[in-house]
Structure formats: C-alpha cells, structure tokens
C-alpha positions in Angstrom: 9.4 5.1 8.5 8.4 3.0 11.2 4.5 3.0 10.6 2.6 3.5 7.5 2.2 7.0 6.1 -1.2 8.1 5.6 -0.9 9.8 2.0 -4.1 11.8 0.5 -3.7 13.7 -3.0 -1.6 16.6 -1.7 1.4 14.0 -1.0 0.9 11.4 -3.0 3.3 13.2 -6.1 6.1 13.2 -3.0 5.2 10.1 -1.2 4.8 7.7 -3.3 5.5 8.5 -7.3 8.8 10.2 -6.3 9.9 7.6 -3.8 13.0 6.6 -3.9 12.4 3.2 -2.2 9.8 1.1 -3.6 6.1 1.4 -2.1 3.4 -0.7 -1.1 -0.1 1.2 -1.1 -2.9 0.4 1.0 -6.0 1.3 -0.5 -8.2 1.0 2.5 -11.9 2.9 4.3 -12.9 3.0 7.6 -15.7 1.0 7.4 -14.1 -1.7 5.6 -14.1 -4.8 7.4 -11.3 -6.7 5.7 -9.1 -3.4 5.4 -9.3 -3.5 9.2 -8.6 -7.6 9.1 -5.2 -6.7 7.4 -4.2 -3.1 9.1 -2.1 -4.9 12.1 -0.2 -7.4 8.8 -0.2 -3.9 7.1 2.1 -2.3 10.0 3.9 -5.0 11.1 5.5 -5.0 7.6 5.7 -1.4 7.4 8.2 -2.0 10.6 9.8 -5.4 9.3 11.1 -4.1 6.3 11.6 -0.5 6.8 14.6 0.9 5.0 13.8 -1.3 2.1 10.3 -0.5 1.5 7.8 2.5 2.4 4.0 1.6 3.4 1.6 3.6 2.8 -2.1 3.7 3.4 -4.7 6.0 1.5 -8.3 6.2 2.7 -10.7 5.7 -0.9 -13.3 8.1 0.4 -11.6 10.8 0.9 -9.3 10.6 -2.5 -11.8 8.5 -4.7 -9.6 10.2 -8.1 -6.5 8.2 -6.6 -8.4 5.2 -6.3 -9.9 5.3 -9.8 -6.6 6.4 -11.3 -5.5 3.1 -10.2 -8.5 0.6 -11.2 -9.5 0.4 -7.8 -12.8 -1.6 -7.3 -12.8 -3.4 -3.8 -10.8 -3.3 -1.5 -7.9 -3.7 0.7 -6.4 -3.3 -2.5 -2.2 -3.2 -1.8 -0.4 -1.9 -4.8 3.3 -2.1 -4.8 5.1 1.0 -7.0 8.4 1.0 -7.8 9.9 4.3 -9.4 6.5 5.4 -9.5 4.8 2.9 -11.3 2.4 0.2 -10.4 4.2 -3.0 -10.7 2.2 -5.7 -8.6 -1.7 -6.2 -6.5 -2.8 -7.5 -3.9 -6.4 -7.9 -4.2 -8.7 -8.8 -1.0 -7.4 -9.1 2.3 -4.4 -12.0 2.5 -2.7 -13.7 5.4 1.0 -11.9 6.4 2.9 -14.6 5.0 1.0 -14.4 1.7 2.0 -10.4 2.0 5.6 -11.2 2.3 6.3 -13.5 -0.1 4.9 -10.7 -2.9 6.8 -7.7 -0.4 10.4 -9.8 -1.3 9.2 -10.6 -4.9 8.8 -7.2 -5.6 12.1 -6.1 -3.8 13.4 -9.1 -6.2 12.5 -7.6 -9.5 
C-alpha cells in the first residue's frame, strides 16, 4: 500500500481490525490544522515502511462512532493496532522522527 488508505465504517472491520500487518490510524478532519501539519510525515511513512505496516487515515466527521469508540478527543490522534487492538497513541501532531521511533517500537513489540 503505497499511500494511506482512507477507511470509513464500512471498511474499517476489513482494513484495519482484520489486518494482518499492524496499523497506524490517522484520526484526522479537514479543517484541522495540525492534521494537515502531519499529512505529508503521515504518507511518507505510509511509503517508508510499507510491507511492514499499513497507514490508514479516517476522517472524525464523517465516522464520529469510530472516533468515540476509540476515546478520541483532539486530534491528529495516530493509533497503532496490532491484531486488531489498540496498542499505542500518538496524541497531537509530532515531528517525523518522533513518528518513527514509536512506528519501530510498535513493530518491536
């Protein structure tokens, strides 16, 4: 997957709880200002480590029941799942390098 996959409640069963790789959700909206900050971070990961990891990215307006499912309250918001449970946050929008180091911890665990 060479870009991150938008995923909305009809694939987010297949996408990301079934995944078979681990996955790192974006929990972003359009007129965010920080979620926009991170979205080029966001896809350059999606490419660097692609095989290993899915990105995904799911819009809180228009699948608010996902959102609150997961405690989200600001956002970005990156969740990383890993055989369909939530296993580590990112809160607020971080630097790349920040991003990586908790992409390989996770991958680590």
């Amino acid at each position: 997957m060479p870009e991150p996959m938008d995923v909305n409640g009809d694939s987010w069963q297949s996408s990301v709880i079934d995944s078979e790789l681990p996955v790192l959700v974006d929990f972003w909206a359009e007129w965010c200002g920080p979620c926009k900050m991170i979205a080029p971070a966001v896809h350059d990961l999606a490419l660097e480590y692609e095989g290993k990891l899915n990105v995904a990215k799911l819009d809180v307006d228009n699948d608010p029941d996902i959102a609150a499912r997961y405690g989200i309250r600001s956002i970005p918001a990156l969740i990383f799942f890993k055989n369909g449970q939530p296993v580590d946050q990112i809160i607020g929008a971080q630097p790349k390098p920040a991003l990586k180091r908790k992409i390989e911890a996770v991958l680590e665990s």
